[in-house]
Legacy VTK file of the C-alpha trace (Angstrom):
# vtk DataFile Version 3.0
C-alpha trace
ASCII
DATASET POLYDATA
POINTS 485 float
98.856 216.072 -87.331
101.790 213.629 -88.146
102.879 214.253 -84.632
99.828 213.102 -83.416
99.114 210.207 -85.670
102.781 209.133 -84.803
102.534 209.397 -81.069
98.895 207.350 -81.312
100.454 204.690 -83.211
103.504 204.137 -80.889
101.594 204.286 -77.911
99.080 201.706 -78.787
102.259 199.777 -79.660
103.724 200.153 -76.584
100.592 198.908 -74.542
100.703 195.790 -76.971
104.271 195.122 -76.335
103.493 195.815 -71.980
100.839 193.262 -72.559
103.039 190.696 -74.193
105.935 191.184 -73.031
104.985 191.881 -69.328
103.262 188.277 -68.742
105.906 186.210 -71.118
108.715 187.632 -68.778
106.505 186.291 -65.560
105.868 182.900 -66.648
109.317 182.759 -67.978
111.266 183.885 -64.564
107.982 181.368 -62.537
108.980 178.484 -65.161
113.246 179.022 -64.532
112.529 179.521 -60.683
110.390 175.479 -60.277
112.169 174.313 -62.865
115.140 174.858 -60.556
113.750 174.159 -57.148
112.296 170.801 -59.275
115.669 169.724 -60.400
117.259 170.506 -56.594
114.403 168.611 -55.086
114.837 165.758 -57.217
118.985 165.640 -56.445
118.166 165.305 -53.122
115.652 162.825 -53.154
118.325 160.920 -55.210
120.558 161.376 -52.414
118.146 160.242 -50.485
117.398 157.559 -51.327
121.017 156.393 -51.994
121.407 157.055 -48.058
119.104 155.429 -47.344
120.208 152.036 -48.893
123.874 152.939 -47.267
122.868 153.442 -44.020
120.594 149.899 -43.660
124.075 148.406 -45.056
126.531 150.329 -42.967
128.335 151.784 -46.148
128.713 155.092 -44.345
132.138 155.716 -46.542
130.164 155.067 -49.843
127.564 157.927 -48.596
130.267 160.408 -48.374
131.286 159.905 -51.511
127.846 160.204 -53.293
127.156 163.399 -51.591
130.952 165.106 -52.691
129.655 163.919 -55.896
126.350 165.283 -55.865
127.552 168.837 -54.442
130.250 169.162 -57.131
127.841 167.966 -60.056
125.225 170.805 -58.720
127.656 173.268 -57.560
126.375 173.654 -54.515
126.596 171.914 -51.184
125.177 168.731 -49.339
124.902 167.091 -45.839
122.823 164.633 -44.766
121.690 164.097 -40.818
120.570 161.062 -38.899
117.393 161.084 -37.276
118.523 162.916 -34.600
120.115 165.680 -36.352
123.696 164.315 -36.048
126.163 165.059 -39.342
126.902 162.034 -41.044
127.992 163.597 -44.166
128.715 166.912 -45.953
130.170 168.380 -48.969
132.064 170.947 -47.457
133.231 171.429 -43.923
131.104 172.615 -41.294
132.394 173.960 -37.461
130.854 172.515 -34.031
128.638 175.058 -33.497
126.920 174.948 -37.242
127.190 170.949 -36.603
125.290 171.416 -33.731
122.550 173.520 -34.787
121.686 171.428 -38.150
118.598 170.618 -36.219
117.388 173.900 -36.049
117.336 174.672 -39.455
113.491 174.775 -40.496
113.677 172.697 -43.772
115.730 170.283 -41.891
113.555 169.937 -38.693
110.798 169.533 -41.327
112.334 166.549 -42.720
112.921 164.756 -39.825
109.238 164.909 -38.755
109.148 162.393 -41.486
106.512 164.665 -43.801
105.938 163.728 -47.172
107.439 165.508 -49.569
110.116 167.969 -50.525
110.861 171.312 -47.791
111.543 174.024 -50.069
113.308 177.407 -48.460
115.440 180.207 -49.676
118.211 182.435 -47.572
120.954 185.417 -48.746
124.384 184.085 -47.464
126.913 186.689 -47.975
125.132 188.668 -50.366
124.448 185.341 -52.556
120.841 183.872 -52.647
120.654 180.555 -51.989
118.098 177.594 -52.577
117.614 175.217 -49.862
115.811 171.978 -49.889
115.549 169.227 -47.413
113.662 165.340 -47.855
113.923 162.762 -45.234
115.848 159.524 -45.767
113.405 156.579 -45.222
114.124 152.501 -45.350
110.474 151.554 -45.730
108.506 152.732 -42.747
112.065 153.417 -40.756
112.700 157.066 -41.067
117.324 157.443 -40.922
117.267 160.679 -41.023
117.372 163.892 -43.333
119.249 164.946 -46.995
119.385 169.380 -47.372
120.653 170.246 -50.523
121.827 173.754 -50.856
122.447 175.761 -54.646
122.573 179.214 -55.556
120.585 180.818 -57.398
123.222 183.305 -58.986
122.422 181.141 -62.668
118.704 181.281 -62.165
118.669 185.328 -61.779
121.474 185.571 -64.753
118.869 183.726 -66.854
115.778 185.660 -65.683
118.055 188.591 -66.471
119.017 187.507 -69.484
115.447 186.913 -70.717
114.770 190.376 -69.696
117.024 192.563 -71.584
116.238 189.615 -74.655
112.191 191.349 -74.263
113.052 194.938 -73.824
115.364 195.019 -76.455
113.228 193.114 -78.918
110.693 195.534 -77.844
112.624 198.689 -78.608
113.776 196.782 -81.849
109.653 196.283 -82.979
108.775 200.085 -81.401
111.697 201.522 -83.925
109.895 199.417 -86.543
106.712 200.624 -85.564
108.004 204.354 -85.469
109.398 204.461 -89.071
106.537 202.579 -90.639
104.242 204.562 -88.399
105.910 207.563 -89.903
105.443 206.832 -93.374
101.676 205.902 -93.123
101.280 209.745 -90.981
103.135 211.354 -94.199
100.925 209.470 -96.126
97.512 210.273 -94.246
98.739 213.359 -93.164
100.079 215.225 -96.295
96.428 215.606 -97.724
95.314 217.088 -95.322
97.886 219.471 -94.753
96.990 220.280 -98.622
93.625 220.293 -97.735
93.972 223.067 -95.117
96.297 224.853 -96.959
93.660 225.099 -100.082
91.021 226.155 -97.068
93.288 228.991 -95.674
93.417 229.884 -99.118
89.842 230.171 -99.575
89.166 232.019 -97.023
91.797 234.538 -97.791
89.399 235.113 -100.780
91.517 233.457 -103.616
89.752 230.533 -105.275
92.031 229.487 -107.836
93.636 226.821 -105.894
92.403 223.610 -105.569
93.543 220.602 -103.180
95.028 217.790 -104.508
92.959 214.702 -104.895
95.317 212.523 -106.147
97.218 211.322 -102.634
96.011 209.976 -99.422
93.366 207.875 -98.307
90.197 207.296 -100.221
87.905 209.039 -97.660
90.669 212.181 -97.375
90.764 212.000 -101.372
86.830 212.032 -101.315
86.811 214.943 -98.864
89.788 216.702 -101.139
87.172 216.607 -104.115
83.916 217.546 -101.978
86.100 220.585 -100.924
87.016 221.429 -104.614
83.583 221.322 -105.922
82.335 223.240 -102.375
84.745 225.556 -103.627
83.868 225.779 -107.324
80.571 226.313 -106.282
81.142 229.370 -103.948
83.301 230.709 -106.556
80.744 230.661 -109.022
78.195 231.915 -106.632
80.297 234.878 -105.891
81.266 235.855 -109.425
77.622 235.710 -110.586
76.517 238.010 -107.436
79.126 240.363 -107.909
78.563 240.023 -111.870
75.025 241.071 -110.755
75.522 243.629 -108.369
78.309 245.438 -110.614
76.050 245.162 -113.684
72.789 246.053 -112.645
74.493 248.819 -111.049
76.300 250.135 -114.132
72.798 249.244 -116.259
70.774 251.407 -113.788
73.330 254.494 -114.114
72.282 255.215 -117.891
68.360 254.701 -117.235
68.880 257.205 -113.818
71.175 259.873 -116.092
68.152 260.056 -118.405
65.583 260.488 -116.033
66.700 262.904 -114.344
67.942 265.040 -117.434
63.918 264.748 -118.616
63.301 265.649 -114.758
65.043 268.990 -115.266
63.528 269.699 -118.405
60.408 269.256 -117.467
60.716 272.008 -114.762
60.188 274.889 -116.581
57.045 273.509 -118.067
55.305 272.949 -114.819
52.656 274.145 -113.336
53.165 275.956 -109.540
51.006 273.613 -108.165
52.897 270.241 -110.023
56.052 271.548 -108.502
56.119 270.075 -105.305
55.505 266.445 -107.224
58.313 267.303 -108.862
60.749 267.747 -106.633
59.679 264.522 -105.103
60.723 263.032 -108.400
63.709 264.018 -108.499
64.852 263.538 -104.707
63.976 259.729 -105.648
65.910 259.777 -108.425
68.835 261.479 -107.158
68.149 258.667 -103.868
68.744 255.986 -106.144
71.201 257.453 -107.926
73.025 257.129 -104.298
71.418 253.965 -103.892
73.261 252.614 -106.869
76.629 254.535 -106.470
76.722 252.631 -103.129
75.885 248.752 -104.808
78.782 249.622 -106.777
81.026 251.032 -103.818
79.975 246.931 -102.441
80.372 245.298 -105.686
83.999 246.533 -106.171
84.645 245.968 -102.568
83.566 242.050 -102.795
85.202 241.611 -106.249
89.134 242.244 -105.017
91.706 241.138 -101.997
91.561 244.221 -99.734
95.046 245.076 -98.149
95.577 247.650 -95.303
98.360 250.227 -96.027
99.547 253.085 -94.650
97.978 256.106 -94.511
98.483 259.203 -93.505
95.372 260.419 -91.652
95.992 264.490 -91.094
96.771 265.059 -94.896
93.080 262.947 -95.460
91.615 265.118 -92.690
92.981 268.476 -93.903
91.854 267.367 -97.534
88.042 266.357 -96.727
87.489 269.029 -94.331
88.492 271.508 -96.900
86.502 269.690 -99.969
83.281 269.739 -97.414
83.802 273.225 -95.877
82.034 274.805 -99.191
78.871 272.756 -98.383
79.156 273.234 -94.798
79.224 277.196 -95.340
75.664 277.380 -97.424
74.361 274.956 -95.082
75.043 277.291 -92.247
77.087 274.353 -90.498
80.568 275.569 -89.368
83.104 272.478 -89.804
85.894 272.600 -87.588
88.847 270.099 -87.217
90.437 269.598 -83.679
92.998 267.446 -82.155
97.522 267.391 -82.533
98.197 265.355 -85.820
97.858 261.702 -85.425
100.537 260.871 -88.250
99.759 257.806 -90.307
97.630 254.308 -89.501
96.636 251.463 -91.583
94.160 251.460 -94.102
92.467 250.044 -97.131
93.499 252.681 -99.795
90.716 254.959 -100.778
88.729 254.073 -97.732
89.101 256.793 -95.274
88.048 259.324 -98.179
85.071 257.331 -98.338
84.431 256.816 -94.287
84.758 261.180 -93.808
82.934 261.488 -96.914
80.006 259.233 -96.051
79.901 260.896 -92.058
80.217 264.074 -93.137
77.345 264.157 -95.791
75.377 262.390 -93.000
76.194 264.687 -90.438
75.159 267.587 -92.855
72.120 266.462 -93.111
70.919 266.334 -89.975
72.749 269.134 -88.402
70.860 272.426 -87.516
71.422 275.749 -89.059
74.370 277.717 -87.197
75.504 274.300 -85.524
78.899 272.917 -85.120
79.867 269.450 -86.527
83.321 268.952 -85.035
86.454 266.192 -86.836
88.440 265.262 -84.273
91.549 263.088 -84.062
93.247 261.139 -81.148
96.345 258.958 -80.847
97.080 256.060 -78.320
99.271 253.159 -78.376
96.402 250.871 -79.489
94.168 252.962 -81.983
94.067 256.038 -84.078
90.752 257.803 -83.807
88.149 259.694 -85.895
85.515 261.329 -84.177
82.987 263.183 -86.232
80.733 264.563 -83.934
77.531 266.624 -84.823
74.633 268.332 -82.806
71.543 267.092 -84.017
68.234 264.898 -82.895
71.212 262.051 -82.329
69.664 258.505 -82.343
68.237 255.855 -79.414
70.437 252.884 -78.056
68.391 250.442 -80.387
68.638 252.892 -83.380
72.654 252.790 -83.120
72.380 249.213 -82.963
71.038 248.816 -86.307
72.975 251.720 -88.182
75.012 249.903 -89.190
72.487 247.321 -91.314
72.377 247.869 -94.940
69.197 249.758 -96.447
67.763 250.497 -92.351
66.917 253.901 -92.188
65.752 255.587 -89.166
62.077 255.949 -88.727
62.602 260.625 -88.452
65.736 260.147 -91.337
65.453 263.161 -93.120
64.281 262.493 -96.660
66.660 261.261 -99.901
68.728 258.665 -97.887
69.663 255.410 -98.965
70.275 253.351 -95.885
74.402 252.049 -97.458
75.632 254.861 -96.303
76.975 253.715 -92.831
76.927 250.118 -93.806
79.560 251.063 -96.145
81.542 252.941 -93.231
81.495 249.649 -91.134
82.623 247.543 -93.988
85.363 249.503 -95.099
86.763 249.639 -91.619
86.380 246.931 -90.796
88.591 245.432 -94.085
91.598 247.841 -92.653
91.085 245.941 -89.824
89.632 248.539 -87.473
86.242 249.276 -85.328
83.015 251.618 -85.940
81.057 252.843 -82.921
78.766 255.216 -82.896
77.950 257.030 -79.373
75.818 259.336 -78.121
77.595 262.715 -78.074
77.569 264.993 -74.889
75.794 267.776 -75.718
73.035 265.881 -77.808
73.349 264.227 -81.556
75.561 261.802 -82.295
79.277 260.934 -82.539
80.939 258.840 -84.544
83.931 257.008 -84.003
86.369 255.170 -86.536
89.579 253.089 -84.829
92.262 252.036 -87.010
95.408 250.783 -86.091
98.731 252.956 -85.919
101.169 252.062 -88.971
105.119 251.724 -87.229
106.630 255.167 -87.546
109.206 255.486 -89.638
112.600 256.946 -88.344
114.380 259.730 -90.089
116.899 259.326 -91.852
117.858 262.547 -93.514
116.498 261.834 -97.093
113.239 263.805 -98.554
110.272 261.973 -97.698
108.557 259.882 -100.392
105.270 261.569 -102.371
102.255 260.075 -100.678
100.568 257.148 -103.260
98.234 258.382 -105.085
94.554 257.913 -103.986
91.719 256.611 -105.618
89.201 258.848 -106.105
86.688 258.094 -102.389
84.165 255.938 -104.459
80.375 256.814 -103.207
81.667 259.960 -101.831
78.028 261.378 -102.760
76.045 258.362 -101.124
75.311 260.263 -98.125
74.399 257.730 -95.214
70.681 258.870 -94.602
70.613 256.681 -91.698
69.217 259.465 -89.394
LINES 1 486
485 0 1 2 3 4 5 6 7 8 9 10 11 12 13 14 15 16 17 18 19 20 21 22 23 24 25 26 27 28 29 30 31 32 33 34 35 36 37 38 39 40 41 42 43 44 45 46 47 48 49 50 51 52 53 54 55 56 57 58 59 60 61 62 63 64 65 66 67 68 69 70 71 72 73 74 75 76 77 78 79 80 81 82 83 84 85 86 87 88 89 90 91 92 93 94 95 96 97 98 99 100 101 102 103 104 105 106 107 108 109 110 111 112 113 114 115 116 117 118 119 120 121 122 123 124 125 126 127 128 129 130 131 132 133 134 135 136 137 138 139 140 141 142 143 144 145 146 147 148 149 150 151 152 153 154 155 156 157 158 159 160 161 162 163 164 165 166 167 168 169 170 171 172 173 174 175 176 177 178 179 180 181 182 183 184 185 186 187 188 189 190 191 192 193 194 195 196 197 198 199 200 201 202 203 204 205 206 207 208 209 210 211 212 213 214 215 216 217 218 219 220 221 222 223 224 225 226 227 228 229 230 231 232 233 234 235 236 237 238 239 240 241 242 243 244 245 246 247 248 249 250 251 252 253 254 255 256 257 258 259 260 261 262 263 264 265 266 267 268 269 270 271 272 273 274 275 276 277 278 279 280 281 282 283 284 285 286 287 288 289 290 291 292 293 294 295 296 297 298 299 300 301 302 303 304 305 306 307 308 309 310 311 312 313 314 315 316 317 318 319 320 321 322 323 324 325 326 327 328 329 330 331 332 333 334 335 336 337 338 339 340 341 342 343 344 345 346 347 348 349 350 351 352 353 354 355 356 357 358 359 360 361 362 363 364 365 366 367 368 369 370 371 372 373 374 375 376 377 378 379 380 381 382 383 384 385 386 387 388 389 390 391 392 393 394 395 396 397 398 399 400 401 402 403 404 405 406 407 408 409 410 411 412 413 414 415 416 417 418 419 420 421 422 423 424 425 426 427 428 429 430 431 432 433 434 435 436 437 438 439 440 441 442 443 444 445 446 447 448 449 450 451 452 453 454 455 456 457 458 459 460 461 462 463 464 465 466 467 468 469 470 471 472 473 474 475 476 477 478 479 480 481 482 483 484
């Protein structure tokens, strides 16, 4: 931002300077170039008119003398014609043939038509410009002849020069001026807001403890500085108190839940055959939102704390689930099998693969048929590291799998005790190690899911035992089976 602010601020100096500077130098080099051909024209008219008094009196010697004069006073060179275009004096010397063809010259031959007024012209004479003017010599009506004066205009161009560097160095003189005050006032404007966005990249990193300084800067940045605190005050306290909620309503629900369901159980013996069926009902709901509430809390803890990707090692998670849900799988009448080469380790939020197999497994379990196959499988590319947990059961519609992944939705033929979190919970997790959930339609009917993460960088051998694996947090909601289906 300083760059810009700087680079504004010298360019609309520059176009000041262009517009002032650009006209003075015109006027000044148009002022030095009449102010010259003024002061020639006004020599020779003096010469002029001297000639004119020494020709009616035959002082032809006396003429010669004024013009050497005049041409060494000028530094330039004079001649003056009779009315034919005969030399009757000069300044300098002058061969037959240029003698001859005075005449011709146009300023002259303009002057001896007798025209009022000065005849102005300019000519390059080895390589030297030269200013050339010519007034006729007059007695009263009589018209003598002709006076051409002749100067260079080597001092008018030095001047015009001159006048010229004079600009553009006082221009580069007020740009440098303009460029370190320029640079100050950016720092000034500009370090706020550099504050500001650092306090906003902050924010949405999830820390809120940071405020932006308000004590710097313009007013308006100052006033935006504090908006953005209190904005962020605000959200902070909004946060806290939902996740206050969530969390506590969650653990206050537990207790309540714990008791029903022990006077649930007791109950059973005590009921009647036909009561029985009622219930069980009961006690699906309660163990639902027993689910229910094991998956607020899964949420809650995920929205209270910084979630940071690390890697994992995927087969040992694989080999560890798949062997924790085989038991299930076996009374279910589901065989569980585990395919693919090992896939070595990929980033992930720690605890949160447990938690993604857990939740698709106990969702795949439910809705798999008796003597089916639900298959974990695991692939490796240079971009991704998949998990496919595929299953063979009713599978769901193109608009279904759209809106799997929405918190509470259940589908309309979900088998009974589901929650609805249990997939929104898969998406959220993987999608905080900075991966992708899909879910696809699987060949041979049902459904396949697929998790993407991405591949942690190998790490070389280097002959030393490898380091014990960090030790996992127990996969929270593990029993919140998805119930999307």
């Amino acid at each position: 931002m300083t760059r810009r602010l700087l680079l504004s601020y010298l360019t609309l100096a520059a176009l000041v300077l262009i517009c002032l500077e650009f006209p003075l130098g015109y006027v000044y080099t148009r002022a030095e170039r009449e102010r010259a051909t003024n002061a020639a024209t006004e020599e020779a008219e003096s010469v002029a008119d001297y000639a004119a008094l020494s020709l009616t009196y035959g002082r032809p010697k006396e003429l010669a003398e004024r013009v050497g004069v005049c041409a060494e006073r000028i530094g330039g060179r004079v001649l003056v014609v009779d009315s034919s275009g005969t030399l009757l004096a000069t300044s300098h010397p002058l061969s037959r043939d240029q003698q001859a063809g005075l005449a011709q010259h146009p300023e002259i031959a303009a002057a001896l038509l007798g025209g009022d007024g000065a005849n102005v012209r300019t000519s390059t004479i080895g390589g030297v410009q030269w200013l050339s003017v010519a007034v006729p010599v007059r007695h009263g009506a009589t018209l003598h002849g002709a006076v051409r004066l002749t100067v260079p205009t080597d001092a008018i161009a030095n001047n015009v020069h001159r006048v010229w560097l004079v600009l553009g160095l006082g221009g580069f003189g007020v740009l440098a001026v303009v460029t370190m005050a320029a640079f100050a006032l950016a720092r000034w404007i500009g370090r706020p807001i550099l504050e500001l966005e650092r306090a906003a990249r902050t924010l949405a990193g999830g820390s809120l403890s940071t405020p932006a300084s308000v004590t710097t800067g313009p007013p308006e940045v100052r006033s935006l500085a504090a908006t953005f605190n209190r904005t962020a005050a605000l959200l902070e306290h909004l946060l806290a108190a939902q996740s206050a909620f969530a969390g506590e309503a969650s653990h206050q629900l537990k207790t309540p839940l714990a008791a029903l369901r022990l006077r649930l159980d007791n109950m059973e013996p005590g009921i009647p055959p036909h009561m029985r069926g009622n219930l069980n009902a009961a006690m699906t709901e309660t163990d639902r939102l027993a689910r229910m509430v094991e998956g607020l809390l899964a949420f809650a803890r995920m929205e209270e704390t910084a979630l940071t990707p690390e890697p994992v090692d995927l087969d040992r998670v694989l080999q560890d689930r798949t062997l924790a849900w085989s038991g299930l799988y076996a009374r279910a009448g589901v065989r569980l099998v585990l395919k693919g080469n090992p896939v070595g380790t990929a980033l992930a939020v720690p605890g949160a693969l447990e938690q993604i197999l857990d939740n698709l497994l106990s969702n795949a379990l439910r809705v798999a048929p008796t003597r089916s196959v639900v298959t974990v499988s695991r692939w490796l590319s240079a971009t991704a590291a998949e998990l496919h947990v595929e299953d063979q059961g009713p599978g769901m519609t193109a608009e279904q799998r759209s809106r799997a992944f929405d918190r509470f939705w259940r589908a309309p033929d979900a088998p009974k005790g589901g929650t609805g979190l249990g997939l929104a919970l898969v998406q959220r997790l993987t999608l905080a190690s900075g991966g992708e959930a899909l879910l696809l339609p699987a060949p041979g009917g049902g459904l396949r899911a697929v998790i993407r993460l991405q591949p942690a960088t190998p790490r070389r051998s280097n002959g030393l035992p490898s380091l014990p694996h960090p030790r996992r947090r127990p996969a929270v909601g593990a029993c919140t089976a998805a119930g999307k289906r």
